[in-house]
C-alpha positions, 0 to 999 in steps of 0.5 A: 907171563909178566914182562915190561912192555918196553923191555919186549924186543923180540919174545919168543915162548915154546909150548908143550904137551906131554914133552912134545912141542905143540907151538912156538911163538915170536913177537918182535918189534919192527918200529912201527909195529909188532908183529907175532908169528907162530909155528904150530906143530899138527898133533894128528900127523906124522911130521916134524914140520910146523905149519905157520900161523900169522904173521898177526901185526899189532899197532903196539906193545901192549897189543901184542903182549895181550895177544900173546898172553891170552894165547900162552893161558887159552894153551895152559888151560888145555894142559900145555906147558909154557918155556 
């Protein structure tokens, strides 16, 4: 994923495998701080409630942009599709 730090507001990125939602990420900026939430969807149970993972604050941007970016590869390599 390749967007300008300065552009980033709110991103919000859907991951799937195997056309089922795995997890769902949202970065926003709140000022003075940027905060990254994800939804994640247990594969193991029968729900379609999500569990929260975070909230994970950074001090900026560039933080949280790399957060997410390692987090949006690590999910591709387990054979994840990213929206």
């Amino acid at each position: 994923m390749n967007f300008p730090v300065a552009a980033v507001r709110e991103l919000i990125s859907a991951v799937r495998k195997d056309g089922k939602p795995v997890v769902r990420l949202t970065c926003s900026d709140y000022g003075t701080e940027w905060v990254v939430a994800a939804d994640v969807y247990p594969v193991d149970e029968l729900t379609v409630q999500p569990r929260s993972a975070g909230p994970y604050v950074f001090d900026t941007a560039q933080e949280a942009r790399s957060f997410i970016e390692s987090s949006l590869v690590a999910l591709q390599l387990l054979g994840c599709e990213v929206a």
